[in-house]
N, C-alpha and C positions, 0 to 999 in steps of 0.2 A: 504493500500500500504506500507504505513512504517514496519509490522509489519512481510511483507512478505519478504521486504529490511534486515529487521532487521535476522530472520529465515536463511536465505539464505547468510548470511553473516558469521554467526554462524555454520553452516555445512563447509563452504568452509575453518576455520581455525580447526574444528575437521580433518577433512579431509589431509590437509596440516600437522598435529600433528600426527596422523597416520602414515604416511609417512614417517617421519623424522629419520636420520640413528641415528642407536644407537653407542653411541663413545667408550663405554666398554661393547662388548658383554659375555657371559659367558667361559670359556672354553669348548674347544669341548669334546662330551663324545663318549666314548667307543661303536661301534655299539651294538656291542655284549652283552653289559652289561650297565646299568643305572649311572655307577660309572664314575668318572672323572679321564680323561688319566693323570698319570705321567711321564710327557717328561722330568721326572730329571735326569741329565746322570753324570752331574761332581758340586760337592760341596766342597769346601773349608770351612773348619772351624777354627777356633784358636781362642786360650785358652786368655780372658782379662782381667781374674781375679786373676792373678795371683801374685798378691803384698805381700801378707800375707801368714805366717805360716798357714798349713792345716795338718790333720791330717786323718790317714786312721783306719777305724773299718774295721777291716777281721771276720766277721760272717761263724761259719764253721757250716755245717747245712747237713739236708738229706729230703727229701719226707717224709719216713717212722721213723721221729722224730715227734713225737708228742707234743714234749716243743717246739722246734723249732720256731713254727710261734710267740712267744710269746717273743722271741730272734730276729725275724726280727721285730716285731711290734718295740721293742725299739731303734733299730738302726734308726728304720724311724723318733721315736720322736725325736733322739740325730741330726739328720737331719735336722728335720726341728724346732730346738732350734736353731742349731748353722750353720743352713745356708751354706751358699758354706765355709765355712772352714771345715767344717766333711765329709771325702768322705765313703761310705758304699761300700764294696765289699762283695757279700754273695758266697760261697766256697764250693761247694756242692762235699763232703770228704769221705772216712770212711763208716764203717758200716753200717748208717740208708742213706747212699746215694745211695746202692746198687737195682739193678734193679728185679724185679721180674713179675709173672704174672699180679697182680694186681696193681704195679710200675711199669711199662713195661719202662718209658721214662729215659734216659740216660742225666744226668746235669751233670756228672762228665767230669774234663780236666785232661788231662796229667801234668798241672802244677800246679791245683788242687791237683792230688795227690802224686806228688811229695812234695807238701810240709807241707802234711799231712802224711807223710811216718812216721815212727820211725827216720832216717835219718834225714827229717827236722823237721818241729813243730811238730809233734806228737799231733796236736792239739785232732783230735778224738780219740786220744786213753784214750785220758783224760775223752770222755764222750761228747754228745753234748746237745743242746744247749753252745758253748764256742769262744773263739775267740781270737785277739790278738789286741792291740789297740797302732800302730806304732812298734808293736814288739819289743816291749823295755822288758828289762827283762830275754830276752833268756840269758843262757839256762834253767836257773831249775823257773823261774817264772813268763813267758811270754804268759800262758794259761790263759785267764781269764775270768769270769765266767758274763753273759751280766747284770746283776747288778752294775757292776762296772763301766763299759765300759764311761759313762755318766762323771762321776769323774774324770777318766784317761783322756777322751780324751779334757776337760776343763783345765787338766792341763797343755797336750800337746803343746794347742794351746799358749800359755803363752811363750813357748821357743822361743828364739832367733830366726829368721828365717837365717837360714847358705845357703841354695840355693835357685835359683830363677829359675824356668822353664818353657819356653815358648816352647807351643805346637801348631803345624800347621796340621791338619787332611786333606789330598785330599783324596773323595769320589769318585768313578767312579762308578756309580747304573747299568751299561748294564754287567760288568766284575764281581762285590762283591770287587773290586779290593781297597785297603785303603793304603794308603802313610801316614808316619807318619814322622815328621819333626820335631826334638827337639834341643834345644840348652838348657846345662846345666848351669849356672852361679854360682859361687861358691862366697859370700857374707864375708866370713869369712876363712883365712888360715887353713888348717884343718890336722889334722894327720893319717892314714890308709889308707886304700884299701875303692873306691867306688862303685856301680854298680849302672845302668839304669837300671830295669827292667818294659817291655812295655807289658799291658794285653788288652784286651775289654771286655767288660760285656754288658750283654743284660738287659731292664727292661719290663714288664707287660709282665710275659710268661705264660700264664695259664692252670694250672695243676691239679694231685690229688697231693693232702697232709694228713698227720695222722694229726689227734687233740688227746690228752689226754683228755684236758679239755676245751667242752665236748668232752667225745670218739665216733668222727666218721670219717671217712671219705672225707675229701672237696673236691671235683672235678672240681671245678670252683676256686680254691685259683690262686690265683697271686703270681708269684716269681718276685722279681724286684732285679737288682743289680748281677746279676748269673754273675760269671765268665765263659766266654765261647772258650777263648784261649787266647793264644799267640803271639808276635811280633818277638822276640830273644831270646827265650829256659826259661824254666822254672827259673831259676835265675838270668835274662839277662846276662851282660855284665861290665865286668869291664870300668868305664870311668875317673878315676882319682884315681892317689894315691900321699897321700900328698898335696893336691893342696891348690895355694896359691889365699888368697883374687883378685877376681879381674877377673878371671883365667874362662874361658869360652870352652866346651867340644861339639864338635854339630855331631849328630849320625840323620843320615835318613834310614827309613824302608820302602822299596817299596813292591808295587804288594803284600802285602798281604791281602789272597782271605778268605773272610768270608764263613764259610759254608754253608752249601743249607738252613740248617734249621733256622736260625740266623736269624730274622729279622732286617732288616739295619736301619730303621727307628726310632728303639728303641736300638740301639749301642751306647756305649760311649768306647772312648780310653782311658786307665789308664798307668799314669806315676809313678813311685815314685824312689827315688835314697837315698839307702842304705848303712849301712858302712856295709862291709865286713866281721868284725868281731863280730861287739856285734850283727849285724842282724838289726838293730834299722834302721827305716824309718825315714828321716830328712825331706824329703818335695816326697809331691804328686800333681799330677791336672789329671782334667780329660777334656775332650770335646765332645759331642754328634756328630756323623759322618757326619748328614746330618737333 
């Protein structure tokens, strides 16, 4: 009798556990597909790291550049040495960027090549694998060669930091639509002409690429860091001239609509504010969209 007690007791709390609602069920999926819906429609991001001097590597590159990937490998290690103070922008420019049968896919921007023109940096004309590292140096020796790139931007970071940049990203995922909200803070009274200039770049975009060494082919390579537009024209915007310690400049960029091909997922917004004359990048940040 006990053991029937005992049995019968023991089903009745399986039973009861069964039952029991669940208090975090999974999210619901897609009928149509196995994959999990994303009901992301608006994200807010902004920039908290933003206390310290940073410094920007412009990597100018092509597909059909075969040293190339060997030029992106180091920017990634200069990355991931010096952590969020090295930002990588890679600038797909110039001759080995150009599209063909066998490159059929298009990485170049308007402001890309605008500042690969003879006009601006001339960067490819110099040859790539090359780059510029806070663009210091212009005009006759701002091309530099990605061996370097390491040294320079160790020393960049050493400089005084003169402004302070706080970035606010709003995402809207049903438009492509991206708000960018900046306030510029100037740390130190300064003398010239400044400009904001606001880009995005996309990272893991996977493509063909040339190798030299070994020579073939990659069809499966990864571009990370591609510039893929614009906020406010290829040299933005003047936002200070002369400006004195203290002294604070704030510029917002609405409803701009990412292109079709863009994956928003892997977007970041890029800042950086320039003197006017030497060309030279004082400070950058950047923020992933969403």
């Amino acid at each position: 009798m006990n053991r029937i007690f005992t049995l019968s007791i023991t089903l009745f709390a399986l039973a009861w556990v069964a039952c029991d609602k669940v208090s975090n069920p999974l999210p619901k999926k897609d009928a149509s597909s196995t994959a999990l819906v994303d009901t992301t429609k608006t994200v807010t991001k902004t920039i908290t790291n933003n206390t310290f001097k940073k410094v920007l590597i412009e990597d100018y590159t092509g597909h059909k550049c075969g040293n190339c990937p060997q030029a992106a490998t180091e920017a990634e290690n200069i990355k991931n040495s010096m952590k969020d103070s090295a930002l990588i922008l890679a600038v797909h420019a110039g001759f080995f960027a150009k599209t063909d049968l066998n490159y059929p896919t298009n990485y170049t921007t308007k402001a890309g090549n605008d500042w690969d023109a003879s006009t601006g940096f001339g960067v490819g004309l110099a040859g790539n694998p090359n780059g510029m590292v806070n663009r210091i140096n212009y005009p006759s020796g701002h091309v530099k060669g990605y061996t370097t790139w390491k040294n320079l931007a160790q020393l960049e970071v050493k400089k005084p930091m003169k402004v302070k940049i706080d970035l606010t990203t709003k995402y809207d995922s049903t438009s492509k639509g991206i708000n960018a909200y900046i306030k510029t803070t100037f740390l130190q009274s300064l003398s010239g002409s400044y400009f904001l200039n606001v880009v995005y770049f996309e990272d893991d975009i996977v493509g063909k690429q040339k190798f030299y060494t070994p020579a073939k082919d990659s069809v499966g390579y990864i571009f990370n860091h591609v510039l893929r537009g614009d906020m406010n024209g290829s040299w933005g915007e003047s936002i200070a001239t002369n400006p004195i310690a203290g002294t604070t400049f704030s510029k917002t960029y609405l409803n701009n609509a990412l292109p079709s091909n863009v994956n928003d997922k892997k977007t970041h917004v890029l800042v950086f504010v320039y003197d006017n004359t030497s060309k030279e990048i004082i400070q950058a940040e950047e923020v992933k969209i969403r």
